[in-house]
C-alpha positions as CSV (number, residue, x, y, z in Angstrom):
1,X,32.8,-43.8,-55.3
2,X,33.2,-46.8,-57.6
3,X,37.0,-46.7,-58.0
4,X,37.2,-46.8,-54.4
5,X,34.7,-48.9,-53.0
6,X,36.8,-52.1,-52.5
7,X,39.0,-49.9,-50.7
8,X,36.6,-48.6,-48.1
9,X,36.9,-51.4,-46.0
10,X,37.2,-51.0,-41.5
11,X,36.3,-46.9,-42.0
12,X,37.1,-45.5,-38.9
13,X,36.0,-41.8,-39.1
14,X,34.9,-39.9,-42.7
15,X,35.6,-36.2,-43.2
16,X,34.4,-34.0,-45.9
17,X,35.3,-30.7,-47.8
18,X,33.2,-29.0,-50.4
19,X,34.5,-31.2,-53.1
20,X,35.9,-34.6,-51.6
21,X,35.5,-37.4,-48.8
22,X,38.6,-38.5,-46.7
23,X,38.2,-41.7,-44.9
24,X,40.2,-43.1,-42.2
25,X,40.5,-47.0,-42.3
26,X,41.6,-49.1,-39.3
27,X,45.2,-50.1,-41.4
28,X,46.4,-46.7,-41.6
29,X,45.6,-45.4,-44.3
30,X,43.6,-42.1,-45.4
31,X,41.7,-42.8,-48.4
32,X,40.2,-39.8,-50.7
33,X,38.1,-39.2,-53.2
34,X,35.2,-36.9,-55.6
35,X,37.5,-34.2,-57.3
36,X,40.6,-35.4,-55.5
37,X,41.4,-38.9,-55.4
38,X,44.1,-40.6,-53.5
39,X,45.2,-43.5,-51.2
40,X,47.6,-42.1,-48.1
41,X,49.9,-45.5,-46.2
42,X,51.1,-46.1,-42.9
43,X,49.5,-43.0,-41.6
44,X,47.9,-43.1,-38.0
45,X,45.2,-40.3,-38.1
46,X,43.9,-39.0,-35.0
47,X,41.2,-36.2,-36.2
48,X,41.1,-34.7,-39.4
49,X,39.6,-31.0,-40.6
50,X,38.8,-29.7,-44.2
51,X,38.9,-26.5,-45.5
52,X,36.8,-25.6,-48.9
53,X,39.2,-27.8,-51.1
54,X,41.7,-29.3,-48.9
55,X,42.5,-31.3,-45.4
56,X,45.0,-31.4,-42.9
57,X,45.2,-34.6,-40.2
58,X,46.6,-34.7,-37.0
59,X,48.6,-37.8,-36.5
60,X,49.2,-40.0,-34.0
61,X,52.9,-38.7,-32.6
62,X,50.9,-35.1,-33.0
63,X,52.5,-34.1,-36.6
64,X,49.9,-32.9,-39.4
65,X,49.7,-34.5,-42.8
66,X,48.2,-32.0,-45.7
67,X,46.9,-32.7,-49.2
68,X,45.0,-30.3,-51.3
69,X,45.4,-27.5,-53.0
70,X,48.1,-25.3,-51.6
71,X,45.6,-22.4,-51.8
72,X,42.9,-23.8,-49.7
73,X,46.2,-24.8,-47.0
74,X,46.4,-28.0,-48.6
75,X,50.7,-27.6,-48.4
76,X,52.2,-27.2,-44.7
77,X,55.5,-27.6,-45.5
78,X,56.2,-23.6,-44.6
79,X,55.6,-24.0,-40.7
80,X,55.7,-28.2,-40.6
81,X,58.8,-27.9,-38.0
82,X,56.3,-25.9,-36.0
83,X,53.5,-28.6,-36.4
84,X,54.7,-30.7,-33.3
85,X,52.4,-31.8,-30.1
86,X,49.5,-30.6,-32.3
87,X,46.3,-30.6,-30.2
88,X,43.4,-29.5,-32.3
89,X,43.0,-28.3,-36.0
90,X,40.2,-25.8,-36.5
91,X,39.6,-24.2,-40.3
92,X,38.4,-21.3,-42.4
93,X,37.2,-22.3,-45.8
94,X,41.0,-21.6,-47.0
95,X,43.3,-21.5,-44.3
96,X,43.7,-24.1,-40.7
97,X,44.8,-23.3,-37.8
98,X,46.7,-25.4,-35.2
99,X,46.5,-25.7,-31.6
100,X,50.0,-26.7,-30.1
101,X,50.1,-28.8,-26.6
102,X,52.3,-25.5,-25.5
103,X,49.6,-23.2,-25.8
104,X,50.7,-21.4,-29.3
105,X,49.1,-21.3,-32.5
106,X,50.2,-22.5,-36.0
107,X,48.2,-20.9,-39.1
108,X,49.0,-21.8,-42.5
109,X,47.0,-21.4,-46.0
110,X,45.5,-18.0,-47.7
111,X,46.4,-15.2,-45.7
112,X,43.2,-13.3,-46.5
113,X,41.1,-16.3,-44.4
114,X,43.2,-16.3,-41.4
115,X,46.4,-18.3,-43.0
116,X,48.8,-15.5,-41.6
117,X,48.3,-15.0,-37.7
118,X,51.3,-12.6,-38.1
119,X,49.0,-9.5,-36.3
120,X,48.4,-11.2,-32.9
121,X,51.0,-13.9,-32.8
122,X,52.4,-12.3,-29.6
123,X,48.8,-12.3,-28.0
124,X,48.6,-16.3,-29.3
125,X,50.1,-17.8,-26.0
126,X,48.0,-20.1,-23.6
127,X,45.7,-20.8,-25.9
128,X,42.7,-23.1,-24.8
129,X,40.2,-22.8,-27.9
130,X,39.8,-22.1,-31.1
131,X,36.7,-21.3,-33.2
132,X,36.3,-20.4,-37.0
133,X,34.1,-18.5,-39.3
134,X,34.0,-18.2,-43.2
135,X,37.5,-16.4,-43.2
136,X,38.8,-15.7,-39.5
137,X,39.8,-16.9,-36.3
138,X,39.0,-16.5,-32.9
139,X,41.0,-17.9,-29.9
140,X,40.1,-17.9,-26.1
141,X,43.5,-17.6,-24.3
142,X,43.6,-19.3,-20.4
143,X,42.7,-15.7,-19.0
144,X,39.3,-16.4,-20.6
145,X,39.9,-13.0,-23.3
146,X,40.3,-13.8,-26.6
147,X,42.3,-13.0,-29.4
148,X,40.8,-12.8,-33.4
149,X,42.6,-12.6,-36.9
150,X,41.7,-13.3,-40.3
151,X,39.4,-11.5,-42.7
152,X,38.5,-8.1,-40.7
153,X,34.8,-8.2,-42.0
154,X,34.0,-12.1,-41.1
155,X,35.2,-11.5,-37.5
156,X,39.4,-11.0,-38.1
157,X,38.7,-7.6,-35.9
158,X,37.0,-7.6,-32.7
159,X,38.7,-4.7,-30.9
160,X,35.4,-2.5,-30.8
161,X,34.4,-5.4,-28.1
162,X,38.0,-6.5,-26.7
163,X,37.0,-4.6,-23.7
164,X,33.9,-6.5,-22.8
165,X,35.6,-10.0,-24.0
166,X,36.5,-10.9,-20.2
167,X,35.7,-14.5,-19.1
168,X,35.1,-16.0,-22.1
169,X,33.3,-19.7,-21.6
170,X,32.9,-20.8,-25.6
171,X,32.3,-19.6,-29.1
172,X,30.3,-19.9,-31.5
173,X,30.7,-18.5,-35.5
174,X,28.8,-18.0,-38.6
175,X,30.2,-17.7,-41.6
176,X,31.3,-13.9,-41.1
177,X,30.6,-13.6,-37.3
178,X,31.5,-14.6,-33.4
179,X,29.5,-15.0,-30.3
180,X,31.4,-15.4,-26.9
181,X,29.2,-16.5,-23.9
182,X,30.4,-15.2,-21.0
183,X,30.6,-16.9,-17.6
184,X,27.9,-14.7,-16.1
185,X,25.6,-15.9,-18.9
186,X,25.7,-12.6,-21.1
187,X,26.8,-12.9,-25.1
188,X,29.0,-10.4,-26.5
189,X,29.0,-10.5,-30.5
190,X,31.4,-8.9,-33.7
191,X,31.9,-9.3,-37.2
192,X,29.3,-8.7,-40.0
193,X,25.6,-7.1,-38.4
194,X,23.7,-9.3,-41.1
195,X,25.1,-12.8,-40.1
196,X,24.8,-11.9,-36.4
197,X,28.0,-10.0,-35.5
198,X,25.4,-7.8,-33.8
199,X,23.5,-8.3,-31.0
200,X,22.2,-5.3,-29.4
201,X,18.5,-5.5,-30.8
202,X,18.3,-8.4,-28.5
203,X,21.2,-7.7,-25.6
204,X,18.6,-7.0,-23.0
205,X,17.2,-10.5,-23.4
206,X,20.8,-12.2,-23.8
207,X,21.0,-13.4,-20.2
208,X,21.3,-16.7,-18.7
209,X,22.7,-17.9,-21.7
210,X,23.0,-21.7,-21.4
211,X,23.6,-22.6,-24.8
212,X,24.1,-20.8,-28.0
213,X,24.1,-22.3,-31.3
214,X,24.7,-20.9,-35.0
215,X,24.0,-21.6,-38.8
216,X,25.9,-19.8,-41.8
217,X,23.8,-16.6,-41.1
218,X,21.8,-16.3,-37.4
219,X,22.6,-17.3,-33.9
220,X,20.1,-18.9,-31.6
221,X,20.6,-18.7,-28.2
222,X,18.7,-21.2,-25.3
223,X,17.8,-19.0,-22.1
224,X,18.3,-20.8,-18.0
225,X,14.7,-20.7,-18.6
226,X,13.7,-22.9,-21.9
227,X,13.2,-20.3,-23.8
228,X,15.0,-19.1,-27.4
229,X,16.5,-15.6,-28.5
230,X,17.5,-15.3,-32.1
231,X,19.4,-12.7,-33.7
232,X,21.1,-12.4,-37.3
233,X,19.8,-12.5,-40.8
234,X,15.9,-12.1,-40.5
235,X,15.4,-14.8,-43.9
236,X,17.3,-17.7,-42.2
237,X,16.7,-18.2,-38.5
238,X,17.4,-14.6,-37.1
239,X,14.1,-13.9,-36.6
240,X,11.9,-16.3,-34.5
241,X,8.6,-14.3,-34.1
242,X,6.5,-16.3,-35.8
243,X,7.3,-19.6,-33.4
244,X,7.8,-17.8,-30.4
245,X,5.3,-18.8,-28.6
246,X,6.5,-22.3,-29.3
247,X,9.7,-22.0,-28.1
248,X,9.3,-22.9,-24.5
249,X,11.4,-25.6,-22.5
250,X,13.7,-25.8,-25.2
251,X,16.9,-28.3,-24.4
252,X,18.5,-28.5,-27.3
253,X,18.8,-26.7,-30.8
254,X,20.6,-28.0,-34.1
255,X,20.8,-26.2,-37.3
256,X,21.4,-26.2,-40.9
257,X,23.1,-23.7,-43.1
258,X,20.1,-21.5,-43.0
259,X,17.7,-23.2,-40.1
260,X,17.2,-23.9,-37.1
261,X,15.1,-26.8,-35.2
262,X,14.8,-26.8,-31.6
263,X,14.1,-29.8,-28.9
264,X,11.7,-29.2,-26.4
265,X,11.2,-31.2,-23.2
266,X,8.3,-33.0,-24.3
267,X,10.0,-34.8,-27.5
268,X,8.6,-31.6,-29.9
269,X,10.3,-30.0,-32.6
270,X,10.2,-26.7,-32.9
271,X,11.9,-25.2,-36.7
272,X,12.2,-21.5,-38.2
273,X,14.2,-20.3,-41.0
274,X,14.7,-21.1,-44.8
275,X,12.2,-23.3,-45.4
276,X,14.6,-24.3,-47.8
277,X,17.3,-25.8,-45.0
278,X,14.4,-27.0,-43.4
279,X,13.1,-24.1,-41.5
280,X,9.3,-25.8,-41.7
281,X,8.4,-27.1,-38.5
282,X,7.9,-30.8,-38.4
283,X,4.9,-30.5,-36.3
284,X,2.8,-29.1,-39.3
285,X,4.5,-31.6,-42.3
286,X,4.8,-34.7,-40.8
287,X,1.4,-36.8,-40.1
């Protein structure tokens, strides 16, 4: 970051996509740099969200400002008149999505990651969150359902669950899957079996669900009473069985792309996965 280290002075907020950093200074202006470099004036970010290659930031009168590649939604300028009262950005790896004070969504980027919102626009009204995997897009609506698009196999498609997708509280995504925890504490799941777009090995155990959390391939969910139900890709966190017994008045769990490491009441750590992404509990390496 040499040729833009007397530059990176008052940094507000830092943002990152797979190839660059975008900083936010306190003087208005975005500065970026690694394999795109660039100094943005006079422009009062609010939040800012990356795709693979590119980033999109939500300004201050609730326009978006893009730069990137125009293939990793990098170029707005299609729907900018649309991009008013902007109140969230969520992204795939190459497309964003927008979430407009009215309720109504904004897509823009490759069409094959959720960039065209064309097949449910009409169900995209009163809109109240927005979740993202590897290539597709889930919305709750205010009726607590929720409405997906984007690459069928990463989650774009959820119409084989659409009728158990009633009172939706939150999502959660891989990178080719959903989970929606339902107010009564149950988990419904879709998109690609191997990164946990299904559930039903573990759906009699999926109850109480106070907190679910996911890496690129496995969900792990935290039970009303402390304890942990994984499901997903056996090799990076799916599979818990061999801490199990461990995972007991759990309060919190983080993860990595293929790990996950859970908090217990008593200051442990608990971790399972890739040893790779850290899946090696701490309680074993560190002395």
């Amino acid at each position: 970051s040499s040729r833009v280290q007397g530059k990176l002075k008052n940094v507000q907020q830092i943002q990152s996509s797979h190839s660059s950093f975008a900083a936010i200074l306190a003087d208005d202006k975005i500065v970026t740099w690694g394999k795109y470099y660039g100094i943005l004036e006079n422009v009062n970010v609010q939040q800012i969200q990356s795709t693979q290659h590119a980033f999109a930031a939500i300004l201050a009168d609730g326009t978006v400002l893009t730069w990137g590649p125009h293939e990793y939604g990098g170029n707005s300028k299609e729907v900018g008149d649309q991009l008013i009262n902007v109140k969230q950005i969520q992204a795939t790896h190459r497309a964003f999505a927008a979430l407009i004070a009215d309720g109504t969504v904004v897509t823009w980027g490759d069409s094959q990651y959720g960039g065209s919102s064309k097949r449910v626009q009409g169900q995209l009204r009163r809109v109240r969150q927005i979740q993202s995997s590897h290539s597709a897009f889930a919305a709750i609506l205010a009726d607590e359902t929720v409405v997906a698009w984007g690459n069928l196999a990463s989650g774009g498609d959820n119409s084989q669950v659409k009728d158990q997708l009633q009172n939706v509280q939150y999502l959660q995504a891989t990178s080719r899957a959903f989970a929606a925890i339902l107010r009564d504490g149950r988990v419904i799941t879709w998109g690609d079996s191997c990164c946990g777009g299904d559930s039903t090995g573990v759906k009699q155990q999926l109850r109480n669900v106070q907190q679910v959390q996911a890496n690129s391939f496995a969900f792990a969910a935290i039970l009303g009473d402390g304890t942990v139900v994984t499901w997903g890709h056996k090799n990076y966190g799916g599979d818990s069985t061999k801490v199990q017994d461990q995972l007991r008045n759990v309060q919190q769990i983080q993860a990595t792309r293929g790990a996950f490491a859970a908090m217990r009441t008593d200051g442990t750590v608990v971790a399972w996965g890739s040893r790779d992404c850290g899946g090696r509990s701490p309680l074993t390496q560190i002395v």
